[in-house]
Every structure is written in C-alpha cells, then in structure tokens.
TORPATI-467173 format. One line per 4 residues: their letters; for each residue x negated, y, z of N, C-alpha, C. Coordinates in steps of 0.05 Angstrom, whole numbers, plus 5000, padded with zeros to 4 digits. Layout:
residues N
A> X/Y/Z/X/Y/Z/X/Y/Z | ...
This chain:
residues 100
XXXX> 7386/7345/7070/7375/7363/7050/7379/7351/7022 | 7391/7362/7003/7391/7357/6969/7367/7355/6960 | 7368/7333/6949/7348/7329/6924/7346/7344/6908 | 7326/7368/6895/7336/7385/6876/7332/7359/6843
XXXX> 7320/7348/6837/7318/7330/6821/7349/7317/6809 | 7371/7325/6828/7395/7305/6829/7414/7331/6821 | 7409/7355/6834/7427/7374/6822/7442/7378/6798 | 7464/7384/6789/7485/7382/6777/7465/7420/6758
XXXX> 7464/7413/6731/7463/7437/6724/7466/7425/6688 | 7464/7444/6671/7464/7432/6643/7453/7417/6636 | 7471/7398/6621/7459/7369/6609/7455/7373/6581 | 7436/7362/6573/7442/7347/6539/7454/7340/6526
XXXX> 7472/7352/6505/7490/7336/6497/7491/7318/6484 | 7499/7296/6478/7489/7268/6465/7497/7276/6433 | 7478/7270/6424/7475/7274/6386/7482/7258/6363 | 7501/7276/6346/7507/7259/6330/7492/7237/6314
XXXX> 7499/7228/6293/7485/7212/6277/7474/7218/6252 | 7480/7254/6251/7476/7262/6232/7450/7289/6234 | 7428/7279/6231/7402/7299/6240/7411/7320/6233 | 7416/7326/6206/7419/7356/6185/7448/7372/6208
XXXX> 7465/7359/6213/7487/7365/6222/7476/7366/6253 | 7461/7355/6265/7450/7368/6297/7432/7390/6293 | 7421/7389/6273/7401/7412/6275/7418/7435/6272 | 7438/7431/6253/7455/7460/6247/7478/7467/6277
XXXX> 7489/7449/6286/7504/7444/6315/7478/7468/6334 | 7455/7461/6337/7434/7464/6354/7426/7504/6351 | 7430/7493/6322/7425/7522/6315/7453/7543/6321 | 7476/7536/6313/7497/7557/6327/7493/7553/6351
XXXX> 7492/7536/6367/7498/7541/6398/7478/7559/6406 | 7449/7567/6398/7437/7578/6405/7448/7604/6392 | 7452/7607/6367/7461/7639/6358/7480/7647/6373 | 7502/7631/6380/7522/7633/6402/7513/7651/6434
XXXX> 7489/7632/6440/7485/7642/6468/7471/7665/6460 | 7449/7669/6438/7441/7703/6427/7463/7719/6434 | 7487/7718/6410/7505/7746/6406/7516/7748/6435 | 7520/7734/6458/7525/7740/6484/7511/7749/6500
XXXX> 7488/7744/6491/7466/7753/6511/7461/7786/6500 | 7464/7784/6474/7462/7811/6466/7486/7830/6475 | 7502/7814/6474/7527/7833/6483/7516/7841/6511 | 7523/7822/6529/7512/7831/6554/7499/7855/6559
XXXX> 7468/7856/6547/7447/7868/6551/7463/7905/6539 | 7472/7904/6517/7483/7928/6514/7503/7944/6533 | 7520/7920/6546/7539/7927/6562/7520/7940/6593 | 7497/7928/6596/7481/7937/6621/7473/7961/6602
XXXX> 7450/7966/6585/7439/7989/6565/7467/8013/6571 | 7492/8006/6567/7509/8027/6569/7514/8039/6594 | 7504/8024/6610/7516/8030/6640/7492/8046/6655 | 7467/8052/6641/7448/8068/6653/7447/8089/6642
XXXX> 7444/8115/6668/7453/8140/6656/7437/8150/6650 | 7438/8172/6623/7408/8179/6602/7405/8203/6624 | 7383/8211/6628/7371/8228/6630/7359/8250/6605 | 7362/8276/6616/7361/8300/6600/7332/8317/6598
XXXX> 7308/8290/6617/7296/8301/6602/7271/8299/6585 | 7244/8298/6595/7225/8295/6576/7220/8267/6566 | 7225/8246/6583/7228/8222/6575/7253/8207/6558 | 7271/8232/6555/7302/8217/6544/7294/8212/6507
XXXX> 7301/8195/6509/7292/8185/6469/7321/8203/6456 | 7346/8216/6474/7357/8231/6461/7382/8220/6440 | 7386/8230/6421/7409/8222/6400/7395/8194/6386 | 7368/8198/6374/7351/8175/6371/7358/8144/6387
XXXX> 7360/8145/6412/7357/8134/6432/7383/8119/6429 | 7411/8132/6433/7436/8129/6424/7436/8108/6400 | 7431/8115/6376/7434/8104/6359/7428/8076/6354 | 7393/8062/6367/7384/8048/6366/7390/8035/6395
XXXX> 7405/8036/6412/7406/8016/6432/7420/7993/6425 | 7441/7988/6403/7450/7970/6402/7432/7952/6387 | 7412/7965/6362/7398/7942/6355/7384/7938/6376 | 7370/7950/6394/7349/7933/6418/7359/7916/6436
XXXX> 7389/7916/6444/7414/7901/6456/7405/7882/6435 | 7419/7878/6419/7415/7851/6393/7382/7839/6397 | 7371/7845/6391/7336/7839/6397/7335/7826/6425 | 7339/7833/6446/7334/7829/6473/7351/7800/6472
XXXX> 7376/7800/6455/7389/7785/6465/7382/7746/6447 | 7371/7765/6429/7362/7740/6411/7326/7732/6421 | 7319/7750/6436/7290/7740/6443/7293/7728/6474 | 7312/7735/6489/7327/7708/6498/7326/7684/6503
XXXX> 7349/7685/6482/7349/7657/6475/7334/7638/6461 | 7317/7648/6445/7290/7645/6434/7273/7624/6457 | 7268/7648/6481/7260/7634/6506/7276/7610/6517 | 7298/7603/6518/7311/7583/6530/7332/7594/6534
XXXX> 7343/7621/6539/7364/7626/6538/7369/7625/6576 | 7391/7625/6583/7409/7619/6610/7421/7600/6612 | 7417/7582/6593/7432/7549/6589/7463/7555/6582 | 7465/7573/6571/7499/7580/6557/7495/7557/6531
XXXX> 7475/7554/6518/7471/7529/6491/7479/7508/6492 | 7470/7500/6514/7471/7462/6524/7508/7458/6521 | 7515/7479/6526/7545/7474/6539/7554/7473/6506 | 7554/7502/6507/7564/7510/6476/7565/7482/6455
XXXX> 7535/7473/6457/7530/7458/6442/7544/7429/6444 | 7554/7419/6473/7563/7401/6480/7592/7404/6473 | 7603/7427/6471/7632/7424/6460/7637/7428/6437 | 7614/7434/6411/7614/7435/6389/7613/7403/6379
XXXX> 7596/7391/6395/7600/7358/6386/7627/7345/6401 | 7639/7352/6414/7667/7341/6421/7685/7351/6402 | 7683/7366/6401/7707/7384/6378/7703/7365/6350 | 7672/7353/6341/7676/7344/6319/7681/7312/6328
XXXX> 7676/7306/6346/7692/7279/6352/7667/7264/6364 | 7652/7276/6375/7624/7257/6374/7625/7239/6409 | 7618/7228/6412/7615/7223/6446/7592/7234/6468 | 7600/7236/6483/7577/7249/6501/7571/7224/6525
C-alpha cells in the first residue's frame, strides 16, 4: 500500500532571491491559473442548455455569463486553485534562470 504522504503531486517552486520579483512571479501564476479556470468554467456555462422558461434569466442571462465565468474562475483560484500555479509558477522561475 502507498504512503499517501510520499505521493508525487505539486511541489514548491524554489524562490528567487528577489522577494518583490517572487511576489510578482506568485502573483501571475496565480492570474494564470484564474484566466483558465475562467475559461474552463465558461466553456462548461456554454455547454448547458437554457431553458425557455420561468426560471431562464433569458437575453440578460446570455450577456453576463462570461463575466460570472471570469468571477468563478478567479474565486478559484483565490481558494487554492487546482494546483495549475505551483507548476506555472515553477516554470516562470526556470525561464528566468532561477534553480529549483
């Protein structure tokens, strides 16, 4: 039986030396995993079929699903997200040369 303690899942990525520059690193990877999560959520929002009737929010309804897609997707990640960050964030510090 696996240790779940030992499981392979998102790591930390090791931080530069530059606080101002992790905090801002920290902060795209998370806006990162938002605008995907928001995408997502719209792409599901699109795929449920409206109903015609007393409950349908209608043309109204249409208009505003993408901001509530956007919202959903940033309150999210807010929460922790799906661990799309950790990663994001770990190849944003390789790209600038950092070590992990």
């Amino acid at each position: 039986m696996q240790n779940v303690t030992n499981a392979p899942g998102p790591q930390v990525p090791a931080t530069t030396n530059n606080p101002k520059l992790d905090a801002k690193n920290r902060e795209t990877a998370k806006n990162f995993e938002a605008v995907f999560l928001g995408q997502m959520t719209q792409l599901m929002l699109e795929s449920v079929q409206q109903g015609d009737g007393e409950f349908s929010g209608g043309h109204g309804e249409e208009m505003f699903r993408g901001i509530m897609a956007e919202k959903l997707g940033n309150s999210i990640a807010e929460r922790g997200g799906i661990g799309l960050a950790p990663v994001v964030l770990d190849q944003i510090i390789k790209l600038q040369g950092g070590n992990k």
